[in-house]
N, C-alpha and C positions, 0 to 999 in steps of 0.2 A: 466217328468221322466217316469211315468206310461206307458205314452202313448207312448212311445220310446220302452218300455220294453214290449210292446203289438206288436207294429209291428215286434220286432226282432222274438217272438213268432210263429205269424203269417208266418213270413217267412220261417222260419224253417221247421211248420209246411208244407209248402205249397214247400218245397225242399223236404223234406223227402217223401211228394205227389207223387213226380214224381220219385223215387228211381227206378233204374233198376240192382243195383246190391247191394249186398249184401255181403263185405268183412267179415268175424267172425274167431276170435280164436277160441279153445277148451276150456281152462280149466277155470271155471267159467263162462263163459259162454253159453257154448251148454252143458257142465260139472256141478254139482252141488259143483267143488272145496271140496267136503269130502273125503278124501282120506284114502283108508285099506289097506293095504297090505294081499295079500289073495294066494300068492306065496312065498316059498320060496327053493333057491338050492344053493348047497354048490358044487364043481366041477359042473357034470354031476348028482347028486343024490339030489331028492326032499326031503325035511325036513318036515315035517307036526309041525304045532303049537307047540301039546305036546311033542316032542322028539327034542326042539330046546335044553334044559340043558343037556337030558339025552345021547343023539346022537350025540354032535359035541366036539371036541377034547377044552380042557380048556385054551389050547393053542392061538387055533380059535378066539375062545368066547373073550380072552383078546386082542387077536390084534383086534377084532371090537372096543372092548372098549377104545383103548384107541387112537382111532379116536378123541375123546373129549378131551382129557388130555390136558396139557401144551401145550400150543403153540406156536411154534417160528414166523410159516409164513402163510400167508392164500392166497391163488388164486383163487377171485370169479368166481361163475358158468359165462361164455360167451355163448353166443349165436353159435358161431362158433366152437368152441371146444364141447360144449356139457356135460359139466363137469367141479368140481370145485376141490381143493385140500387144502391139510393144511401139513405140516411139524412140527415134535414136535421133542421133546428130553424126553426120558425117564428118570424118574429120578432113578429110580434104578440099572440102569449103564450105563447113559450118553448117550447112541444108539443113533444115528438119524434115524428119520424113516419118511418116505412120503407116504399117503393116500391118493387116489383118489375116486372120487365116481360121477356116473352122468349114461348119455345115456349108456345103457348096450353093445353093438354093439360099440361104442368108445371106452368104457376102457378094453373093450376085442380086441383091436385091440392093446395096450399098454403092452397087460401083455403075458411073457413067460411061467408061469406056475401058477397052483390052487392048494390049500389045499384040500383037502377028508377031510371027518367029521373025520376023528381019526388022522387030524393035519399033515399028509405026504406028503409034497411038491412031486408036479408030474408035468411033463415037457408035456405045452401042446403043443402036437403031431398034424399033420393035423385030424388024427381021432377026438382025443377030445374036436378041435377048432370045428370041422362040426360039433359036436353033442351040442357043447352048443350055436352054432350060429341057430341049429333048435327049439332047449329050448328058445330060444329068440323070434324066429318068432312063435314059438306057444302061446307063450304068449300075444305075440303083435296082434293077430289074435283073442284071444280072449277077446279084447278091455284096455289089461292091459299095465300099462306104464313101463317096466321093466328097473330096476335102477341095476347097479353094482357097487361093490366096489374092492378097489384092494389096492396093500402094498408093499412096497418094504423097504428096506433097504439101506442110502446114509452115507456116511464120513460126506460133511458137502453141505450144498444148496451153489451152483456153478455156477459161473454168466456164460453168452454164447457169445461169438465174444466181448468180452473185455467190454461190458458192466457192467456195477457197481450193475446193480441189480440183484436183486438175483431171479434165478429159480429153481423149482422143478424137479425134475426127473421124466421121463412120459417115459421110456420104460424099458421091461425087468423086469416088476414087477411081483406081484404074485397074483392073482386071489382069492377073500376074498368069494364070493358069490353074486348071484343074485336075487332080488326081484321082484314080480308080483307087482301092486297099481293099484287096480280098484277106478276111478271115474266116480259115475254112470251118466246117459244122464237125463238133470233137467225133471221133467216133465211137460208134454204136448210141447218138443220141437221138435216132428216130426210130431204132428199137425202144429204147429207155422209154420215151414218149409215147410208143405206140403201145409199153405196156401198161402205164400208169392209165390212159383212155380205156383198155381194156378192163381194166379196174374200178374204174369208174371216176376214175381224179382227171380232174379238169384241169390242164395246162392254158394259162395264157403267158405270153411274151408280151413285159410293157417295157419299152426301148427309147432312146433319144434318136435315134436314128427315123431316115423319111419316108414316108409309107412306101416307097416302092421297095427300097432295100429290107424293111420287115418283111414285106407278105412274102417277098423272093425266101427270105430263110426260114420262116415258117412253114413256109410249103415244102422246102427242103427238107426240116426237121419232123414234118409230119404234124405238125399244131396245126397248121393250116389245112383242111383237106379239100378237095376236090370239090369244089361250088362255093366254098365259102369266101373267096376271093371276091366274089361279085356281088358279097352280102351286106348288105352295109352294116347289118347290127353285128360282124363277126369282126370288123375292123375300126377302129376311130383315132383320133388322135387325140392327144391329150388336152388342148384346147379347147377342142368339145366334149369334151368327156365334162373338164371342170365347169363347163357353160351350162350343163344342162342344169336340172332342178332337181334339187334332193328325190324326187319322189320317180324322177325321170332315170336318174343314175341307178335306183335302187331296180327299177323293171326291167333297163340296159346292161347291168353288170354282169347277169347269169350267161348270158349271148358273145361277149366280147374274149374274142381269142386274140387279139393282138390292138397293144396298146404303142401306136408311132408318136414321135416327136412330142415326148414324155416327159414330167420333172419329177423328179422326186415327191415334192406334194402330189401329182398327179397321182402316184402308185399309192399312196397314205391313203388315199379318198377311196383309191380302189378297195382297200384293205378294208379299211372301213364299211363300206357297203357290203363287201362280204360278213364280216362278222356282225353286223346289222341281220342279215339274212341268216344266222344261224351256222355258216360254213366253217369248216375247223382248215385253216391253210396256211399252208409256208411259203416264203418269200426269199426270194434272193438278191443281192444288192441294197443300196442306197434306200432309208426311208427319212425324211423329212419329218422326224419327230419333235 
C-alpha cells in the first residue's frame, strides 16, 4: 500500500516536472479571497463610507434591505448570466418585488432606470448609461471587482413559453447601486509567476471577471507584461475564444495569457487545445467536465 502510494507520488511529481502550462483562476488563488468593498455609487454619484445614512434617501436604504426579507424564489449566481436573484413579497402590503445583483456591466444592461441618493427614479438616458458604463471600467481598471444591484417591481413571478416553472423578471428594472471589492494579489505571487516564465511555463489567467478587471491583476501579478495589454492575441474573452473554429482556437491558444468573462466550459476547451498541442498542464479551479 505504501509503496503504491509512493509511486503515485512519484509520479505526479515527475508530471508536474515537465509542466509547460500553467491554467489558474483569480480569486484565491493569484487572490488572497479577502474581500472590501472600498467603492461605492448610487446612480452616477460616489458615496463615501460616512455619508452612506446620512446621504442616501431612507427609501434606497430599505429597498437594499430588503433584499434579505422573506423569500419566495431564489435564482442562483450562473456562470453564464453572471448574476443571481431572489423574489420576495413584502409583508407590509403584499408587493412583489425582484432583486438582482451580480456582474455590474450585466445588470446594467437589464435595468431602465436608477435611484439618486434623495430616492428619485430617473430614466437611464444614453448619457447616463455612458457615464456609469465608464464608472465601471474605472473601477475595473483599478483592479476592483464591481458588483450591481438592481429592483424592480412584478404582479406575481411568471412562467415563459408555457413552462410550469417560474421566472424572475430581468428587464426594465431600476438601478439600486454599484460597488468597488478589492481582492488584494496574495504575496510573493508575481515572484512565483516571474519564476515559472523563467522557467519556461506559461501562466495564463482564465477568470469570470471583465476584461478591464483581469488585465489590471495580471499586469499586477506579472502574467500580463508590458505591451501585451494592447495585444489582442494575448487577451480574449471567453465568448470568443468558444466562437472561433477548432483550428482557429488551436493557432490562438499558445498566444493567450488571459482569458476574461469565462465559464467553466470555456477553461475545458482551453485545456483541451492544450493537450491537443502536446502541452503537459495544470489547472486550477472549476472544469466543466
Amino acid at each position: 500500500m505504501v509503496a503504491r502510494l509512493m509511486v503515485r507520488k512519484l509520479s505526479a511529481c515527475e508530471t508536474m516536472g515537465s509542466a509547460t502550462t500553467i491554467c489558474t483562476d483569480k480569486t484565491g488563488t493569484l487572490t488572497m479571497n479577502q474581500m472590501t468593498v472600498t467603492s461605492f455609487h448610487l446612480g452616477n454619484e460616489s458615496i463615501s463610507e460616512g455619508r452612506i445614512h446620512s446621504s442616501i434617501s431612507s427609501y434606497v436604504l430599505d429597498l437594499i434591505r430588503t433584499g434579505v426579507a422573506k423569500i419566495v424564489q431564489v435564482e442562483a449566481f450562473n456562470s453564464s448570466k453572471k448574476r443571481s436573484g431572489i423574489s420576495l413579497i413584502k409583508k407590509a402590503d403584499r408587493t412583489h418585488h425582484v432583486h438582482w445583483k451580480g456582474a455590474a456591466e450585466m445588470i446594467l444592461a437589464i435595468c431602465s432606470c436608477f435611484y439618486d441618493s434623495n430616492g428619485i427614479e430617473k430614466e437611464l438616458i444614453r448619457y447616463e448609461r455612458t457615464k456609469l458604463e465608464q464608472i465601471i471600467e474605472s473601477m475595473a481598471t483599478r483592479s476592483l471587482r464591481c458588483i450591481a444591484f438592481a429592483h424592480g417591481y412584478e404582479s406575481e413571478c411568471q412562467p415563459k413559453d408555457g413552462n410550469a416553472e417560474e421566472t424572475l423578471k430581468e428587464d426594465g428594472l431600476t438601478l439600486l447601486g454599484l460597488i468597488g471589492i478589492t481582492d488584494p494579489c496574495r504575496p510573493g505571487v508575481k515572484t512565483a509567476v516571474q519564476a515559472c516564465q523563467d522557467a519556461g511555463v506559461s501562466i495564463k489567467m482564465i477568470t469570470g471577471d471583465n476584461v478591464f478587471t483581469a488585465k489590471a491583476i495580471t499586469t499586477e501579478c506579472g502574467i500580463l507584461r508590458p505591451g501585451d495589454e494592447t495585444n489582442d492575441c494575448a487577451v480574449i474573452e471567453g465568448s470568443e475564444f468558444r466562437n472561433l473554429s477548432p483550428q482557429a482556437r488551436l493557432e490562438r491558444v499558445k498566444k493567450i495569457r488571459v482569458m476574461a468573462r469565462s465559464s467553466p466550459f470555456d477553461k475545458l476547451l482551453m485545456v483541451q487545445c492544450l493537450k491537443q498541442m502536446g502541452h503537459v498542464f495544470a489547472v486550477t479551479g472549476e472544469l466543466n467536465l
